[in-house]
MIFI-521257 format. One record per residue: residue in one letter; x, y, z of N, C-alpha, C in turn; residue number from 0. Coordinates in steps of 0.02 Angstrom, whole numbers, plus 50000, padded with zeros to 5 digits. Last residue first. Layout:
N
+--------+-------+-------+-------+-------+-------+-------+-------+-------+-------+-------+
! drenba !  n.xx !  n.yy !  n.zz ! ca.xx ! ca.yy ! ca.zz !  c.xx !  c.yy !  c.zz ! kolke !
+--------+-------+-------+-------+-------+-------+-------+-------+-------+-------+-------+
!      A !     X !     Y !     Z !     X !     Y !     Z !     X !     Y !     Z !   NUM !
...
+--------+-------+-------+-------+-------+-------+-------+-------+-------+-------+-------+
This chain:
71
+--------+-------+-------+-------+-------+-------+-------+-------+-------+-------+-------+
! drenba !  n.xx !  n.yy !  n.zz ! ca.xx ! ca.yy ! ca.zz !  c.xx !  c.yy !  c.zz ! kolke !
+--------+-------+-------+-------+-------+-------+-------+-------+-------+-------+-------+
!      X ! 50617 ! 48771 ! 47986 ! 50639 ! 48700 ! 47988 ! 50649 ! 48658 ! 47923 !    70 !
!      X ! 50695 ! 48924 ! 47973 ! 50661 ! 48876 ! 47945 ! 50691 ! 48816 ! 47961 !    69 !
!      X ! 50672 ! 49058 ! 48097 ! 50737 ! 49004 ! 48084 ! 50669 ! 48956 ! 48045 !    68 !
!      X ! 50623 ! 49226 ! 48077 ! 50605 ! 49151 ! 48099 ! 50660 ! 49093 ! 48052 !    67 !
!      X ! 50722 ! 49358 ! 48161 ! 50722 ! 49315 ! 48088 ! 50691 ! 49245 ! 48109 !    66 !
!      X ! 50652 ! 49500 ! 48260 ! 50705 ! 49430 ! 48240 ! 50664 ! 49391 ! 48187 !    65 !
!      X ! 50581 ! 49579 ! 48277 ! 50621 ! 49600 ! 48231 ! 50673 ! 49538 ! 48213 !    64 !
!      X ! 50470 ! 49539 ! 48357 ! 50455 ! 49569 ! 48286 ! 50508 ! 49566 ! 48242 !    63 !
!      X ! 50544 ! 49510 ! 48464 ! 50501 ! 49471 ! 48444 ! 50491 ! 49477 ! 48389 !    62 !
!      X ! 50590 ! 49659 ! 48489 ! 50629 ! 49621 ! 48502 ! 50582 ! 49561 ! 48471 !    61 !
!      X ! 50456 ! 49716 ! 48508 ! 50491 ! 49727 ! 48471 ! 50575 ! 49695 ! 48450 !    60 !
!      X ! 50413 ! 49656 ! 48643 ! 50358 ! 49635 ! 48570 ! 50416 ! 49680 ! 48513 !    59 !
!      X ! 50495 ! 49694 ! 48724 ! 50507 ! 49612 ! 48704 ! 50463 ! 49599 ! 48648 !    58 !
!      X ! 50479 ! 49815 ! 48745 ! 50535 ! 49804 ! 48701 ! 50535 ! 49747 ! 48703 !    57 !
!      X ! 50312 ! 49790 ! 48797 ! 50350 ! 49831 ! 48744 ! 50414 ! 49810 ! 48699 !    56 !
!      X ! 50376 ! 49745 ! 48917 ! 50322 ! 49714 ! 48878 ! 50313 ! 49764 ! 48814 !    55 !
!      X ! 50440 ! 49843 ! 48983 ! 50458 ! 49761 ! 48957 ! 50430 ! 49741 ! 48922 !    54 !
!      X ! 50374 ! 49934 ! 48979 ! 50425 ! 49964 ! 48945 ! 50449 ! 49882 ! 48922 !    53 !
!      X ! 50254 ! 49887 ! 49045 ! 50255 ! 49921 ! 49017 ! 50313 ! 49921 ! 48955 !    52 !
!      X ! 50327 ! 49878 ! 49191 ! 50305 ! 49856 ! 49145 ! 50275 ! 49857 ! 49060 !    51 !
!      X ! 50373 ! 50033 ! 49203 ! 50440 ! 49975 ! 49181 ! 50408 ! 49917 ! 49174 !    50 !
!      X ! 50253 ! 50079 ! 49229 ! 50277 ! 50093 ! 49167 ! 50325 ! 50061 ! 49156 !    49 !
!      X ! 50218 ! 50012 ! 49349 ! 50169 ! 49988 ! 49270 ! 50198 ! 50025 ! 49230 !    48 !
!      X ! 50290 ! 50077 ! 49452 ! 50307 ! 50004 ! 49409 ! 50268 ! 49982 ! 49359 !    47 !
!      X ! 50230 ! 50181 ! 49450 ! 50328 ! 50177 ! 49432 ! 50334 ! 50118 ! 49395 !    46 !
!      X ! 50117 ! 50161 ! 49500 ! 50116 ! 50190 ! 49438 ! 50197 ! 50182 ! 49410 !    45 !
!      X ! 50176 ! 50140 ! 49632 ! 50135 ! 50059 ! 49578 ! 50118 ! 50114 ! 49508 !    44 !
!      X ! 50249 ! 50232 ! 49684 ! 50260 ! 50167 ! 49654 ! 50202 ! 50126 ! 49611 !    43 !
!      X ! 50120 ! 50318 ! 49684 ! 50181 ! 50334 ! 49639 ! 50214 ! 50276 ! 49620 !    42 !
!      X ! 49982 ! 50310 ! 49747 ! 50012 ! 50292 ! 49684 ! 50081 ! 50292 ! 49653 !    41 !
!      X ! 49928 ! 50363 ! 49898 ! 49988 ! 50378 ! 49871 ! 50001 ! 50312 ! 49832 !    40 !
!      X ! 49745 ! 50393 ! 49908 ! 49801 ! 50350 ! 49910 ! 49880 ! 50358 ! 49875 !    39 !
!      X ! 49628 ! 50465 ! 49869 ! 49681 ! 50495 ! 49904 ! 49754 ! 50441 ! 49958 !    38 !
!      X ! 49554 ! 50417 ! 49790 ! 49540 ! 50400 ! 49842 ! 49593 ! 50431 ! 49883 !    37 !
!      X ! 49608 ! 50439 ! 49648 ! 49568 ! 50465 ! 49680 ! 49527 ! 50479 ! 49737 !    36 !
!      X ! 49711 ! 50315 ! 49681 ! 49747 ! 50408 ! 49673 ! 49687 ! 50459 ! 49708 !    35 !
!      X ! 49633 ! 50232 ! 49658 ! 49663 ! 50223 ! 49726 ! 49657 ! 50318 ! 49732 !    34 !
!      X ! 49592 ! 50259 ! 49520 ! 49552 ! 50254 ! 49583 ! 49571 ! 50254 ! 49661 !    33 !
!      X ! 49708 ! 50242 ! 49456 ! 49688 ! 50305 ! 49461 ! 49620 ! 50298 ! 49517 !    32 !
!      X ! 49732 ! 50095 ! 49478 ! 49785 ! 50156 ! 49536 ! 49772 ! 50235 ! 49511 !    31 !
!      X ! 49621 ! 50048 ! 49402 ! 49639 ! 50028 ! 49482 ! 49681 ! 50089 ! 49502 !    30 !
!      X ! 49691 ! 50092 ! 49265 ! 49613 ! 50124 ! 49308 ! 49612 ! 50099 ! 49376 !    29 !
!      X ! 49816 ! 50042 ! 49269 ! 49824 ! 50104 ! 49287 ! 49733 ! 50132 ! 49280 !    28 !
!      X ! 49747 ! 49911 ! 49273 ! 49808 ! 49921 ! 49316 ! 49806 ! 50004 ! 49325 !    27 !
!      X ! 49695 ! 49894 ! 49167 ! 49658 ! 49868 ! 49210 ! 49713 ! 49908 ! 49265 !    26 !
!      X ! 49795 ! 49931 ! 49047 ! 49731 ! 49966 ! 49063 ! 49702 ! 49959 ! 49146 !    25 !
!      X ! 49891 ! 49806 ! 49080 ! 49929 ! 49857 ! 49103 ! 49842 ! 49941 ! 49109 !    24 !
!      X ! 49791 ! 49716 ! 49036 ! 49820 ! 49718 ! 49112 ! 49861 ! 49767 ! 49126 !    23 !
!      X ! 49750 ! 49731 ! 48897 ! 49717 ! 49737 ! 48943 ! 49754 ! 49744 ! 49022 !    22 !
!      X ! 49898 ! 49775 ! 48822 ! 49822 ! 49799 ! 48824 ! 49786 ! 49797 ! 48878 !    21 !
!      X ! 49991 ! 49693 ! 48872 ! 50002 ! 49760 ! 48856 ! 49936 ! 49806 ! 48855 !    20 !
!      X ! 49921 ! 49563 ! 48875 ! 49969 ! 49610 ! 48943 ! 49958 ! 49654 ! 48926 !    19 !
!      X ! 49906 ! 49521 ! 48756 ! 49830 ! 49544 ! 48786 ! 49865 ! 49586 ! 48848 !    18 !
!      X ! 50008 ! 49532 ! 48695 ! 49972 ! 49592 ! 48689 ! 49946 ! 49599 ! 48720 !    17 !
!      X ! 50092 ! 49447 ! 48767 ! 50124 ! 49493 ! 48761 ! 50063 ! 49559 ! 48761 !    16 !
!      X ! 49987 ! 49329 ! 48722 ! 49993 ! 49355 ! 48778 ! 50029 ! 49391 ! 48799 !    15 !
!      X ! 50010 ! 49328 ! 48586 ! 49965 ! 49331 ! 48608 ! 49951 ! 49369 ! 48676 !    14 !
!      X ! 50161 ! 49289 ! 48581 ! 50155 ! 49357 ! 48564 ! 50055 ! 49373 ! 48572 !    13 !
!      X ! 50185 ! 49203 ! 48738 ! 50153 ! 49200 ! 48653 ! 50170 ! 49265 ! 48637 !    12 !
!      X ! 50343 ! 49227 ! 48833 ! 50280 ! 49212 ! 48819 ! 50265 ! 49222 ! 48754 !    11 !
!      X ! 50477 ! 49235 ! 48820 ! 50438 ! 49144 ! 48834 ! 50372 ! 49156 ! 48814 !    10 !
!      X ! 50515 ! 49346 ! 48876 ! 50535 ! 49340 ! 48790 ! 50491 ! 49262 ! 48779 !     9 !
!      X ! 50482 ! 49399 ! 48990 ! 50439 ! 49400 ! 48939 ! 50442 ! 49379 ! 48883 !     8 !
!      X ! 50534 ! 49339 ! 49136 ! 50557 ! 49317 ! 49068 ! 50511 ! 49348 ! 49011 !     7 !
!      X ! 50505 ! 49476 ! 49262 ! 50522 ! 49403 ! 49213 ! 50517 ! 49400 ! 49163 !     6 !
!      X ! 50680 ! 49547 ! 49361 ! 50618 ! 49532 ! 49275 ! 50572 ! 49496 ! 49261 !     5 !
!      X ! 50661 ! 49506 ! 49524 ! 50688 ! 49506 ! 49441 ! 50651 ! 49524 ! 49410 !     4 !
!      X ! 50627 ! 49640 ! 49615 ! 50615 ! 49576 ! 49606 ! 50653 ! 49556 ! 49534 !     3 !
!      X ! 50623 ! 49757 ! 49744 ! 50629 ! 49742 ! 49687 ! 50660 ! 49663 ! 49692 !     2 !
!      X ! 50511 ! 49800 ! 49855 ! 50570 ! 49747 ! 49854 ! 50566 ! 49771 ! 49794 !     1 !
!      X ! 50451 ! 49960 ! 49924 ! 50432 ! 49902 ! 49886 ! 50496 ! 49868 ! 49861 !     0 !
+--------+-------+-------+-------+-------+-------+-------+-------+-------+-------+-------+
């Protein structure tokens, strides 16, 4: 599997940081426990929902911890 850049997570809402984190990274690892159970080799696409995962993570903490600039 290619590796690709990052993308940008720091752009998106903190809305859509969560609903990622929550729902699409869930949706993602019940799809590749079904594959798994189907006797499909998972390893990459389980590799890569945890370095998703890990982005989408340290950009909601990174987000959290910066200072809002007053207009």
């Amino acid at each position: 599997m290619a590796s690709t850049a990052p993308a940008n997570l720091g752009r998106l809402r903190k809305e859509t940081r969560e609903w990622l984190a929550t729902h699409t990274l869930e949706d993602i690892r019940g799809i590749a426990a079904d594959l798994e159970n189907a006797g499909e080799d998972v390893g990459e696409l389980v590799d890569a929902i945890n370095e998703l995962e890990i982005l989408v993570n340290e950009d909601g903490s990174r987000a959290r911890s910066k200072p809002r600039a007053h207009a």
